[in-house]
Backbone as CSV, one residue per row, in Angstrom:
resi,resn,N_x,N_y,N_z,CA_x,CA_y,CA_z,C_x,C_y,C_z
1,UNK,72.226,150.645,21.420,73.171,150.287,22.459,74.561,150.205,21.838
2,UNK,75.067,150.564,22.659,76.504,150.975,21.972,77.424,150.592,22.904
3,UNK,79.162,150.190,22.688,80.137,150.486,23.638,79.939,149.615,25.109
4,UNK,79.430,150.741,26.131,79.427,150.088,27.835,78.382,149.468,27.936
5,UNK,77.226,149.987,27.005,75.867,149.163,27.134,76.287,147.956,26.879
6,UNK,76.264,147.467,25.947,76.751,146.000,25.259,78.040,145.084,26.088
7,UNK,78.202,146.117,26.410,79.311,145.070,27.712,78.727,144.760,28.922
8,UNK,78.020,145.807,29.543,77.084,145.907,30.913,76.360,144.417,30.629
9,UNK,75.637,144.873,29.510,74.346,143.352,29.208,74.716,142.050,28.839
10,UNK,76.540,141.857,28.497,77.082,141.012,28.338,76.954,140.402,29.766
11,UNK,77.580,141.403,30.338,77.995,140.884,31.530,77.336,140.006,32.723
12,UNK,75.942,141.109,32.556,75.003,140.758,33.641,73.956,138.972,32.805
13,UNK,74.386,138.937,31.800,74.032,137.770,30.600,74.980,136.568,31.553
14,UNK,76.133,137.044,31.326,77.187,135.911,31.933,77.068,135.684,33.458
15,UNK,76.909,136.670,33.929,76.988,136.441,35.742,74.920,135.638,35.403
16,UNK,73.981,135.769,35.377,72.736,134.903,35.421,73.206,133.323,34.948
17,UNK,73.853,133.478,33.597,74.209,131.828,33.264,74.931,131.132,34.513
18,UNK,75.967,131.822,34.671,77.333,131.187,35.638,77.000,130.733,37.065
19,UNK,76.239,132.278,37.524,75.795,132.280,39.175,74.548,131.825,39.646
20,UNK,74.151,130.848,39.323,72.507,130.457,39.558,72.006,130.506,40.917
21,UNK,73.369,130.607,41.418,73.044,130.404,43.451,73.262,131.915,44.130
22,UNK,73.662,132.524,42.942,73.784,133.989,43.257,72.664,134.727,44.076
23,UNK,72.587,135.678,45.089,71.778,135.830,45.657,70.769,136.978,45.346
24,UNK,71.415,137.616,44.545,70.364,138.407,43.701,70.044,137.523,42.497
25,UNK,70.033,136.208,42.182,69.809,136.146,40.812,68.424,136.514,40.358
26,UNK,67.316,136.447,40.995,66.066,136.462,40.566,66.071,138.027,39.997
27,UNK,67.068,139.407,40.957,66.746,140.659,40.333,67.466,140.619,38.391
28,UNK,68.566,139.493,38.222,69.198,139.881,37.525,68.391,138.914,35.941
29,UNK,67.357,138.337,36.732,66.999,137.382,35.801,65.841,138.435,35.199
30,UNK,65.063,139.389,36.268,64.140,140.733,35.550,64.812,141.880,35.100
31,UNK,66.079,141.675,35.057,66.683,142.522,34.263,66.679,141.963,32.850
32,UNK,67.451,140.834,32.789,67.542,140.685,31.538,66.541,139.760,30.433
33,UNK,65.008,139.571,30.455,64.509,138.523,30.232,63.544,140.063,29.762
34,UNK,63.344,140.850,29.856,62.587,142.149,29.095,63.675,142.446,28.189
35,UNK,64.934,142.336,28.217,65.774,142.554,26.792,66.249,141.683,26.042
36,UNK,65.035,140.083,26.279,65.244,139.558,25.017,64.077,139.857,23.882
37,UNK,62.605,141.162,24.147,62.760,141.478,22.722,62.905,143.166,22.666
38,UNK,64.335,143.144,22.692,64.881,144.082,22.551,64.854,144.581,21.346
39,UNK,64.829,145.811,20.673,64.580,145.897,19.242,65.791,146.139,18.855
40,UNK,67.247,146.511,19.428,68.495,145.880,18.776,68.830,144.513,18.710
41,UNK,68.720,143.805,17.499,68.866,142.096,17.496,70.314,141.711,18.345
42,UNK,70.837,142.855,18.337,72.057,142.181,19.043,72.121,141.864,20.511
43,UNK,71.299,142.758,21.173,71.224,142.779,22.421,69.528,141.636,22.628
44,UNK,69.006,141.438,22.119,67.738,140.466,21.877,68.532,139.265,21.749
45,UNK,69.555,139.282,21.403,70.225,137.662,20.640,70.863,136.815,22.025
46,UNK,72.101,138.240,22.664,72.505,137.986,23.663,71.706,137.364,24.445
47,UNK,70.488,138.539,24.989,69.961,137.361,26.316,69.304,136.397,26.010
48,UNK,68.120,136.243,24.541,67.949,134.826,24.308,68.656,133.834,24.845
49,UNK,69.961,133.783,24.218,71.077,132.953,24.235,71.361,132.741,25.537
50,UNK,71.583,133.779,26.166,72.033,133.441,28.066,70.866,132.696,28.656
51,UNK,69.585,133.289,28.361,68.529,132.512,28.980,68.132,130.924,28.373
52,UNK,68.444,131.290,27.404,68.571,129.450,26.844,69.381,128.507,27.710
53,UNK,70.928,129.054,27.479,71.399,128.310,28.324,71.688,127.950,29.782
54,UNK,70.806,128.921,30.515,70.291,128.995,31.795,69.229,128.130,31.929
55,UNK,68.678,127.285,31.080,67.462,126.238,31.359,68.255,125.483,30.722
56,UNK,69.054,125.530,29.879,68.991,123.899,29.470,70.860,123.303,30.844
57,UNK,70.847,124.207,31.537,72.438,123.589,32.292,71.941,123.680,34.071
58,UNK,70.280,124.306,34.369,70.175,124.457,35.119,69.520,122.742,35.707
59,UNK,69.739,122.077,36.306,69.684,120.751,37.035,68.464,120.550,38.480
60,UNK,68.332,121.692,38.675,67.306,121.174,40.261,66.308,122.058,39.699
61,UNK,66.196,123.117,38.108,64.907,123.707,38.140,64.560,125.008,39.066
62,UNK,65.227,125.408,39.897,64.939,126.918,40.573,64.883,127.617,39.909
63,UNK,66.429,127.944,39.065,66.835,128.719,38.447,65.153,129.224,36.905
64,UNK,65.109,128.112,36.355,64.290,127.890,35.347,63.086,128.292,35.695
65,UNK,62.315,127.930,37.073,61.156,128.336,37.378,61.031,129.741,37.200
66,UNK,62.441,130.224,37.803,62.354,131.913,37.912,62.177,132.288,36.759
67,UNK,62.932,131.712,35.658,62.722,132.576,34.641,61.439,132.196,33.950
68,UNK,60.953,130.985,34.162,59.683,130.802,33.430,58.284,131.614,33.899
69,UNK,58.634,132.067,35.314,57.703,133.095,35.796,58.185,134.343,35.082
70,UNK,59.130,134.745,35.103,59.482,136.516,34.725,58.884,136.411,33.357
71,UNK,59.778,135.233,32.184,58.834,135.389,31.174,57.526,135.055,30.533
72,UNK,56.722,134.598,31.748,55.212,134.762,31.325,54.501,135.993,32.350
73,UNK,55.648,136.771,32.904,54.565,137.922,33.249,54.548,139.090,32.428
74,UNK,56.114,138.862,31.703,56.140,139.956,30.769,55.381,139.889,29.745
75,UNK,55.021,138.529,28.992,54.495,138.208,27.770,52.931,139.009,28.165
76,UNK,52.329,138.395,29.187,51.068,138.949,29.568,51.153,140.287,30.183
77,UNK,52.208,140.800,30.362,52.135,142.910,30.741,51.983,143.221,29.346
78,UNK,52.783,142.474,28.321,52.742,143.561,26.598,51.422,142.583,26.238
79,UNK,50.855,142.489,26.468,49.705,141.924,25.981,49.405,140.823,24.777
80,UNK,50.884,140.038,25.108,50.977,138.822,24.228,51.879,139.046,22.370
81,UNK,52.000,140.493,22.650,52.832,141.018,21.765,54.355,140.963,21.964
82,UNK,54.913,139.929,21.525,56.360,139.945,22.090,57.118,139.058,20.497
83,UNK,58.116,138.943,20.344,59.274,138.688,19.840,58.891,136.886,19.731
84,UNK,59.245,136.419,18.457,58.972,134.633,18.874,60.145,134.287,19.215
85,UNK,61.273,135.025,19.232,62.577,134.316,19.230,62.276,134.083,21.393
């Protein structure tokens, strides 16, 4: 990933943290929660990091549920083979 990629995934990183009431957030939360084990660490680091701090600032838990579903369906699609970060 290079250049627009790395900005695109910035971006859509920052709009999931920021917009939790956003009305697509759930599409933007299966976007980016399969590229935290991304095999460029840089782009793996990013959404870690966004999704971290999307549970630890999220307050009523929606937000968090969503992602705690996306990332246990992915863990169980790769067959438990995933990234520890």
């Amino acid at each position: 990933y290079k250049g627009l990629a790395e900005v695109a995934i910035r971006c859509i990183c920052d709009l999931m943290v920021a917009l939790s009431h956003f009305n697509f957030h759930n599409n933007i939360i299966v976007m980016v929660v399969p590229l935290m084990s991304d095999p460029f660490r840089k782009v793996s680091d990013m959404c870690c990091e966004a999704v971290s701090k999307l549970l630890k600032q999220d307050k009523l838990g929606h937000a968090s549920l969503a992602v705690v579903k996306v990332i246990s369906g992915m863990v169980k699609s790769r067959n438990y083979r995933v990234k520890p970060q």
